[in-house]
C-alpha positions as CSV (number, residue, x, y, z in Angstrom):
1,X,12.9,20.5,21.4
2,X,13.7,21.7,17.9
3,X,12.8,19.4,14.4
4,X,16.2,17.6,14.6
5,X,16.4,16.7,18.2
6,X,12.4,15.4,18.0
7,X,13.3,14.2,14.2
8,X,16.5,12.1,16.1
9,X,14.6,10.7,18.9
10,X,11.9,9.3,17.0
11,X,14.4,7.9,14.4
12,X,16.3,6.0,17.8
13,X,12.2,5.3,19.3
14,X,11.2,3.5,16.2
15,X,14.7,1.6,15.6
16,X,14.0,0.1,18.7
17,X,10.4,-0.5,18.3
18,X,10.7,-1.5,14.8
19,X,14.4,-3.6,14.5
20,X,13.8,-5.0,11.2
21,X,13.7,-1.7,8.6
22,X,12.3,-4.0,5.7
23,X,10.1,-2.9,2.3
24,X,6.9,-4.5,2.6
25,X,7.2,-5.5,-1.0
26,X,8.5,-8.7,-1.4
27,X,10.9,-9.4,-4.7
28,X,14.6,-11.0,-5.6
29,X,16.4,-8.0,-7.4
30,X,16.6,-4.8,-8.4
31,X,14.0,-5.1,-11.8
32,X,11.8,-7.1,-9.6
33,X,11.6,-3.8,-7.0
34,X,11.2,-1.6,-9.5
35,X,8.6,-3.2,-10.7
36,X,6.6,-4.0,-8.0
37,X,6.9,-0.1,-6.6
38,X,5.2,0.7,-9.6
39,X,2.3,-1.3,-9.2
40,X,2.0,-0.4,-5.4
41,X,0.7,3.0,-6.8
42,X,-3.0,3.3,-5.8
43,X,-2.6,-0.4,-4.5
44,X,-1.6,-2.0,-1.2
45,X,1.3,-3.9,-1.1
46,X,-0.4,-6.7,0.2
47,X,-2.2,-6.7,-3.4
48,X,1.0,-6.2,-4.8
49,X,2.7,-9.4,-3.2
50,X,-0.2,-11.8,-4.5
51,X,-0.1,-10.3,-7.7
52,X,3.5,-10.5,-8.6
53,X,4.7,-14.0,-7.9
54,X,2.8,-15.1,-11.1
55,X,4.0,-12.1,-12.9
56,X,7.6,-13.1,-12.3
57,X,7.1,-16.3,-12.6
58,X,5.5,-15.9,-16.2
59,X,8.2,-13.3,-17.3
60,X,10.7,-14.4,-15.4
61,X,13.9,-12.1,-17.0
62,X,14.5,-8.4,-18.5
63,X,14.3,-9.9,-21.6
64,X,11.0,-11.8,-21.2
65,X,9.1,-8.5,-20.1
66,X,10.7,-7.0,-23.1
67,X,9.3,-9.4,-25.4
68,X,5.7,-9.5,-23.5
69,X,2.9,-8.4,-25.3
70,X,1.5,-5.4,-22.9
71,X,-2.1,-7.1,-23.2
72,X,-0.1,-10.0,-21.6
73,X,1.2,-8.0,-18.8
74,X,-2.1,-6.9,-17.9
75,X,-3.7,-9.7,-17.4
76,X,-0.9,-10.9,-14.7
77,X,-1.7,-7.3,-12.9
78,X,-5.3,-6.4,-13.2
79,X,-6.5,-6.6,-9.6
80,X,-3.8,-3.9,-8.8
81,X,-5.4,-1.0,-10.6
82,X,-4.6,1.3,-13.6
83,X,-3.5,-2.1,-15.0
84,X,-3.5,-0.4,-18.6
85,X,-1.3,2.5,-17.8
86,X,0.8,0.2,-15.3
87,X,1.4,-2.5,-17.7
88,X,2.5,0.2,-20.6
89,X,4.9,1.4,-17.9
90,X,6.4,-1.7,-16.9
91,X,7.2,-3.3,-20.8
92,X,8.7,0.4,-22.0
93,X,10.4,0.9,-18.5
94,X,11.8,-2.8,-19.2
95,X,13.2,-1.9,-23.0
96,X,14.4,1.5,-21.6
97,X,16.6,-0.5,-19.0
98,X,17.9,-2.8,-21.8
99,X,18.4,-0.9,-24.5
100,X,19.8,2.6,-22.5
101,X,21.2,1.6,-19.5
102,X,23.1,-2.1,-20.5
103,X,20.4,-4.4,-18.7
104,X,20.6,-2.7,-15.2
105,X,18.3,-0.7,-13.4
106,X,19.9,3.0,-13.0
107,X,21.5,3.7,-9.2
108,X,21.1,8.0,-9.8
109,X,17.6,9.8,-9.3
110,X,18.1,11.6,-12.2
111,X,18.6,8.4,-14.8
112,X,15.7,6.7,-12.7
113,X,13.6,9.4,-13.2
114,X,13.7,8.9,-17.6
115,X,11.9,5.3,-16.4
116,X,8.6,5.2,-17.3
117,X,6.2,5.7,-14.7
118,X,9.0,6.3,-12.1
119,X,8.6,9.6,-9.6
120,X,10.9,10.3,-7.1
121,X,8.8,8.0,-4.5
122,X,10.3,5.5,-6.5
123,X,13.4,6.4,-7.6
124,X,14.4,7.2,-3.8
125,X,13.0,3.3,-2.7
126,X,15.4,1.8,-5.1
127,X,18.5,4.2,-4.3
128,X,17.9,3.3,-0.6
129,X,16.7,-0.6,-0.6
130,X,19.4,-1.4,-3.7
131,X,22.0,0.7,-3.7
132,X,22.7,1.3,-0.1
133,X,22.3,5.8,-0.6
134,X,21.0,8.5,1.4
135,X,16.7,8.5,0.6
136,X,14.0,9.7,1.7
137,X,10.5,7.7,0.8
138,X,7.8,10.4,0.9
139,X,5.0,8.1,0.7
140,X,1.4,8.5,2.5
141,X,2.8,7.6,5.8
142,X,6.0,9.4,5.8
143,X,3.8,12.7,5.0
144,X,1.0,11.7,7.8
145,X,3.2,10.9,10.4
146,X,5.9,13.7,10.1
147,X,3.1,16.3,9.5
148,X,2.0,15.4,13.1
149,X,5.0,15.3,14.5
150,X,5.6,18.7,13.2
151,X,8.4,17.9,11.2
152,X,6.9,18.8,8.1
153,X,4.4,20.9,6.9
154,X,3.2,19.9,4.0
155,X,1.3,17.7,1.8
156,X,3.7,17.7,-1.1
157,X,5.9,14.7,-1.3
158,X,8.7,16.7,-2.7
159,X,8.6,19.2,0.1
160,X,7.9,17.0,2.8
161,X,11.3,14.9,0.9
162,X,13.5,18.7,1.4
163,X,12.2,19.0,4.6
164,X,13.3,15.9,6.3
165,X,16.4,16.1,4.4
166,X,17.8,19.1,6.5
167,X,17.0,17.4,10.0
168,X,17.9,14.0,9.6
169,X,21.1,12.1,9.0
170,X,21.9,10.9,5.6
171,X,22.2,7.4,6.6
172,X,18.8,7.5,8.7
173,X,16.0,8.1,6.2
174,X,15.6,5.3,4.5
175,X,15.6,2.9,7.0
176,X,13.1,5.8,9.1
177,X,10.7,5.9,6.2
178,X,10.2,1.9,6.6
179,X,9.6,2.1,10.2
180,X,7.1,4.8,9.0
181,X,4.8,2.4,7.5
182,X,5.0,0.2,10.3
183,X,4.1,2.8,12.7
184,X,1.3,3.7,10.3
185,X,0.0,0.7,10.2
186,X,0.1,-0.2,13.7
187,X,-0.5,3.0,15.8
188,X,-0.7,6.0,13.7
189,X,-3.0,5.3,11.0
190,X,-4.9,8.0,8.6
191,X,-8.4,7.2,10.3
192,X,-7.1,6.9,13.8
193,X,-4.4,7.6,16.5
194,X,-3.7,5.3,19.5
195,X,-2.0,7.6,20.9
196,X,-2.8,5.6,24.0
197,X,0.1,2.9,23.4
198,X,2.4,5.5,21.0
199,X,6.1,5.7,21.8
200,X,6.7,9.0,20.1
201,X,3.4,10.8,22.1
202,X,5.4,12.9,24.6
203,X,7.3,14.2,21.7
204,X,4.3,15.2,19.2
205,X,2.1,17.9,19.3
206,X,-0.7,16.5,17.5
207,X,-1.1,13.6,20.4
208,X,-5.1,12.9,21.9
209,X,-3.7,11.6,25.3
C-alpha cells in the first residue's frame, strides 16, 4: 500500500475506534483555547485543566487579562511550567487581540502567528477546533505515530505538517490528529507499543507482533 491508502485506512480505523475527535483541553471559547494551548507547552493537559478553571475564573474576560498584572497571571499558572515566559505571553497575546485584531482571536495562520508565544502547533489547533479549516496538529504524538506508520519521516513538526498534508484529505486532519493523542495514550505511547491489541498493526511497519 502507498502513504495515502495506509494514511486513509488508519484515518477510517481510528474514526471508528475513537468516535468522539475532541481536544483534551477543556475551555468555553476561542481566547480560552488559545490560551490554554499555550500553557499545554512542556505541560500535560491534565495539568493544564486543573490549572485554568481558577485562571478563568479570576480573569474571566479579554479585558480582565489585559488589565492583569503579569505577576498576577503567574501565580494562577505556576505548576504548568515556564510560568514567567507563559504568563508574559498570555497578557501581550491578550492586548495584541484587543488592540489589533477588534477583540477576536485571528481565524488565518498567518495573523495567529504575530500572537505572542503562538507556533504553528497552535495556530493550526485553533483554525481546526474554532473555525472549522483544513489543520494539521503536529504535536508529539502526531510525529510518533506517523513516523511509525511510515507516513512521515521526520522529527520536524513543520515537515511532518507538509507531509501529511499531501496524503490526507483536507477535512481529515484535524479530527485525525485528536484521535492521535488518544491512540498515543492508549496503545502507541513513546515508551511502549501494544502492538498486541493495535488496530492499525497489519498496516505499520514498525509493529513488534
Amino acid at each position: 500500500m502507498n502513504k495515502k491508502t495506509i494514511c486513509a485506512e488508519a484515518v477510517d480505523r481510528l474514526k471508528q475506534k475513537y468516535p468522539d475527535a475532541l481536544c483534551s483541553l477543556e475551555y468555553n471559547d476561542p481566547l480560552q483555547l488559545l490560551i490554554a494551548v499555550r500553557l499545554s507547552a512542556q505541560c500535560t493537559d491534565a495539568r493544564v485543566n486543573l490549572v485554568t478553571p481558577a485562571l478563568f475564573s479570576a480573569f474571566p474576560t479579554l479585558d480582565a487579562l489585559c488589565g492583569a498584572e503579569i505577576s498576577q497571571i503567574e501565580k494562577h499558572i505556576e505548576s504548568c511550567g515556564l510560568f514567567r515566559t507563559k504568563a508574559k505571553d498570555i497578557k501581550n497575546m491578550c492586548v495584541m487581540i484587543r488592540d489589533e485584531f477588534g477583540g477576536k482571536v485571528p481565524d488565518s495562520m498567518e495573523k495567529l502567528l504575530t500572537l505572542p508565544g503562538v507556533g504553528r502547533k497552535t495556530a493550526n489547533l485553533i483554525m481546526g477546533d474554532v473555525y472549522g479549516q483544513p489543520a494539521i496538529v503536529a504535536d508529539t504524538h502526531c510525529i510518533r505515530i506517523t513516523n511509525r506508520l511510515g507516513l512521515t519521516d521526520s522529527k520536524d513538526p513543520y515537515k511532518v505538517e507538509m507531509q501529511l498534508k499531501e496524503i490526507i484529505e483536507p477535512h481529515e486532519g484535524n479530527d485525525f490528529c485528536h484521535r492521535l493523542v488518544l491512540f498515543g495514550r492508549e496503545i502507541c505511547s513513546a515508551k511502549s507499543q501494544k502492538c498486541g491489541i493495535c488496530p492499525l498493526a497489519d498496516i505499520c511497519p514498525s509493529n513488534n507482533r
